[in-house]
N, C-alpha and C positions, 0 to 999 in steps of 0.2 A: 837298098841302103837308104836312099831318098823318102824309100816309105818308114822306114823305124825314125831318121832323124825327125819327120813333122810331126811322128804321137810325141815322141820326147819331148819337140815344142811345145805343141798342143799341150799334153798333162803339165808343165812349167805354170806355162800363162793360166790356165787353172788353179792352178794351187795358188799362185800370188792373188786373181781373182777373189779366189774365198775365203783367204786370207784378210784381203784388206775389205771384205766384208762384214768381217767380223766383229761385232762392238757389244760389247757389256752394257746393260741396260737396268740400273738399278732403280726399280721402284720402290717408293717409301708409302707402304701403303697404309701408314698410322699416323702422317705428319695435318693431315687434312684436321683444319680448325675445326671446333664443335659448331653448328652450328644450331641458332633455337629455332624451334616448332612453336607455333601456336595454335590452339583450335577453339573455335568459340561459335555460339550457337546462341541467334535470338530468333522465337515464336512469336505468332499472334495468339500463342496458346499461355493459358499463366505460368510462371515461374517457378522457382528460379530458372535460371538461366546460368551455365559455364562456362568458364576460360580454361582450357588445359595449355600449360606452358612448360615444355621437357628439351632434353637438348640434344643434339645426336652424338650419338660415341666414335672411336675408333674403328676400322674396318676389322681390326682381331677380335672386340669383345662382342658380347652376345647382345643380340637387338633388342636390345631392353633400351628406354632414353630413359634418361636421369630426368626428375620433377626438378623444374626451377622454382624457386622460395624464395619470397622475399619483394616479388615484381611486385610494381603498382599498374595497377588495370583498374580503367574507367572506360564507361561507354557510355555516350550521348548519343540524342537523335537531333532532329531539325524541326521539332518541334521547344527545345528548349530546356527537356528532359537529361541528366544528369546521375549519376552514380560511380561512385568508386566500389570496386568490387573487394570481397571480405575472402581471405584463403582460409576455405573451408578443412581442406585436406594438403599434404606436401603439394605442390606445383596443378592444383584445381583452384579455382577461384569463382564464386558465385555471387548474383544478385542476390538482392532479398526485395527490394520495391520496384523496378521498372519493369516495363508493359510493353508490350512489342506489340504493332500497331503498325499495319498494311498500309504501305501507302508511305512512308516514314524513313530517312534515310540514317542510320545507325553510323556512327564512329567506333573503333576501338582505337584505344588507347595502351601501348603497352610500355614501361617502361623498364628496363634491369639491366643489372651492370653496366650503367651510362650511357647505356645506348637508349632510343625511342623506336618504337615502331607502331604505325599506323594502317588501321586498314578502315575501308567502307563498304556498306553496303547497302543497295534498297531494297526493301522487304515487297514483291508485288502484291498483287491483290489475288486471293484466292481462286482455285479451280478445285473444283465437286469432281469425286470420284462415283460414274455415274454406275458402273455397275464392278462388281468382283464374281470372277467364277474358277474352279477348279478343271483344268487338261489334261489328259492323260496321254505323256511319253509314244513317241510313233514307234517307239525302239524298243518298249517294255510298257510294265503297269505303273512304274512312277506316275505320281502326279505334282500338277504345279498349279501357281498362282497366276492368272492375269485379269489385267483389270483396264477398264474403260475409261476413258472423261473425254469431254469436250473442248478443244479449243477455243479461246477466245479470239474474233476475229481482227484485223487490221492492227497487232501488234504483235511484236517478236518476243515469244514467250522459252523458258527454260524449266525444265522437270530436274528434278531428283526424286525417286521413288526408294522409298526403306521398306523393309520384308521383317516383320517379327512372327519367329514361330513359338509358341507360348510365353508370351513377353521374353524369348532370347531375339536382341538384334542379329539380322543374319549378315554379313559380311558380302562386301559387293561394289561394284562401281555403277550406280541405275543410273543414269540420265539419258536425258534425249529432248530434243527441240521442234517445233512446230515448222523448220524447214519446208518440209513438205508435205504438212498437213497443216497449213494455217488456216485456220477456223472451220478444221471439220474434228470428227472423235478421230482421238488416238488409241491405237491398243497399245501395251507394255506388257510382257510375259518374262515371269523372272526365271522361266525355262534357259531361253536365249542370250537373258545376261548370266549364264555359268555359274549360277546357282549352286551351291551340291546338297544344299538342304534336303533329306530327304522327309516328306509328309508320308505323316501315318492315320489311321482312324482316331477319330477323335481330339488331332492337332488343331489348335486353334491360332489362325493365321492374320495378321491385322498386317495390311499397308498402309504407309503415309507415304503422301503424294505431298511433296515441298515443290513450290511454285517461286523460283529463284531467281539472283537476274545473272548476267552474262556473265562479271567475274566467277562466281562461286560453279558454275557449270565449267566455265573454262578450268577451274582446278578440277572437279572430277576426272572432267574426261580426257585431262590428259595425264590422273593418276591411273583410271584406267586401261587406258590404254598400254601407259609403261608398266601396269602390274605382272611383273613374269612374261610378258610377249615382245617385248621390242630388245634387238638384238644391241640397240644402244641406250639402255634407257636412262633418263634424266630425272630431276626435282617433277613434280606438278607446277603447273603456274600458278604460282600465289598472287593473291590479293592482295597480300601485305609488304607494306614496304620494307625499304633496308637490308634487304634480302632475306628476313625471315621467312622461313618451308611453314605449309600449313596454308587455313582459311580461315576465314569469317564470315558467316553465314547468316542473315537477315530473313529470314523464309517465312512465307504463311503453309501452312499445318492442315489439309483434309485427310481424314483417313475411312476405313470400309474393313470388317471382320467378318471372315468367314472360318464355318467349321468344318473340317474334313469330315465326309459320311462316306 
C-alpha cells in the first residue's frame, strides 16, 4: 500500500513540476529595425571608385536589401583631398576624380535619414604577388589557385586575396595575416579557403592581393568565420560607426593571371 501511495506522490509532484515549467515564449521575429549596410572600396588603382548603401529587411522577406537613395557620401583623405560622391545607380554611389594613394588615410562620410556615419581607413603600401601556380585536388583532378608574395619585415601587415575566374568575381572570405610569417613568403591556396569554383581548360584566373590594415581584415574574418559555420552567429565587425553592418576598404591592388592548360 505504502508502495502505490509514494508513485501517486511522486507522478503529483510531477505534473505540478512540468506544469509550472511551462511558459509561452512569443518571438517577434519581424519587429527587428532595418538596419543600413554600407560598402565602399578605395584603390591605389584608378577609378572610379563605389559606395554601396542598402538596408536590411525583415526576417520573413527574401534576402534581397533594399538600395538607399538619396544619402550624401563624401570621402576625404589627409592629404586635403575631397569629393562628394554622384549616385550613379539606386543606392551605388561613385567618384569620378579622387585617387587612392598608399600611404594616405581615407574618410567616409555617410549621411541619410538624419543620421551620420563615419568610417576610416589607411591604405598600406603595396605587396607583389611573387609567383601564381595551378594544384591539383589530393581527392580528385580538380584544380585550384595558389599563389606566393613576400612579407614585408618588422610590421604587422593584413591580406585580403580575390579569385576571378573569367572576370566573374568568386565569392569567399580570403584573408590572412603575417602572424606567423612575419617577414618571410606566404602561401595562400583558394583550395583551403572553400572555394567551389570549379576550373576548366582554358579558364583564365587573375588574383588580387589587397594589402589592408586591421579594421577592414577584422570585418572579413569575422564575416567569415560566421558565414554558415558558427552555431551563434553575429554582424561582422564594422569599421563603421553608429552601428552601421558593412566596411570600408582603403587597400593597395597587386594582382598575377594565369591560364588553365
Amino acid at each position: 500500500m505504502k508502495f502505490y501511495i509514494s508513485i501517486a506522490i511522486t507522478s503529483i509532484v510531477l505534473i505540478i513540476v512540468f506544469s509550472s515549467c511551462q511558459k509561452v515564449i512569443n518571438l517577434d521575429l519581424n519587429s527587428a529595425s532595418p538596419q543600413i549596410v554600407i560598402e565602399g572600396n578605395v584603390y591605389d588603382q584608378s577609378g572610379p571608385y563605389t559606395v554601396k548603401i542598402s538596408q536590411t529587411v525583415n526576417f520573413d522577406e527574401s534576402n534581397v536589401f533594399h538600395p538607399v537613395t538619396g544619402a550624401t557620401v563624401e570621402i576625404n583623405d589627409d592629404a586635403g583631398n575631397s569629393e562628394v560622391l554622384t549616385e550613379s545607380s539606386s543606392g551605388t554611389y561613385c567618384t569620378s576624380a579622387l585617387q587612392g594613394i598608399y600611404g594616405r588615410t581615407y574618410t567616409l562620410t555617410v549621411t541619410s535619414k538624419g543620421k551620420t556615419y563615419i568610417a576610416s581607413s589607411t591604405m598600406p603600401n603595396p605587396v607583389n604577388i611573387d609567383s601564381i601556380y595551378l594544384e591539383k585536388s589530393m581527392f580528385g583532378n580538380e584544380k585550384f589557385v595558389s599563389v606566393n608574395f613576400n612579407d614585408p619585415a618588422n610590421i604587422n601587415n593584413y591580406y585580403r586575396l580575390v579569385e576571378f575566374v573569367n572576370n566573374e568575381r568568386q565569392t569567399g572570405f580570403n584573408v590572412t595575416d603575417d602572424n606567423l610569417n612575419q617577414g618571410e613568403t606566404i602561401g595562400y591556396s583558394f583550395m583551403t579557403a572553400g572555394n567551389d569554383s570549379k576550373l576548366g581548360i582554358g579558364d583564365t584566373v587573375i588574383v588580387w592581393l589587397e594589402s589592408i590594415d586591421k579594421g577592414v581584415y577584422e570585418y572579413f574574418r569575422t564575416a567569415g568565420r560566421d558565414a554558415g559555420q558558427s552555431s551563434s552567429p553575429s554582424n561582422p565587425t564594422s569599421n563603421i560607426s553608429n552601428g552601421a553592418l558593412g566596411y570600408f576598404n582603403a587597400c593597395s591592388v597587386r594582382l598575377k593571371t594565369i591560364i588553365v592548360q
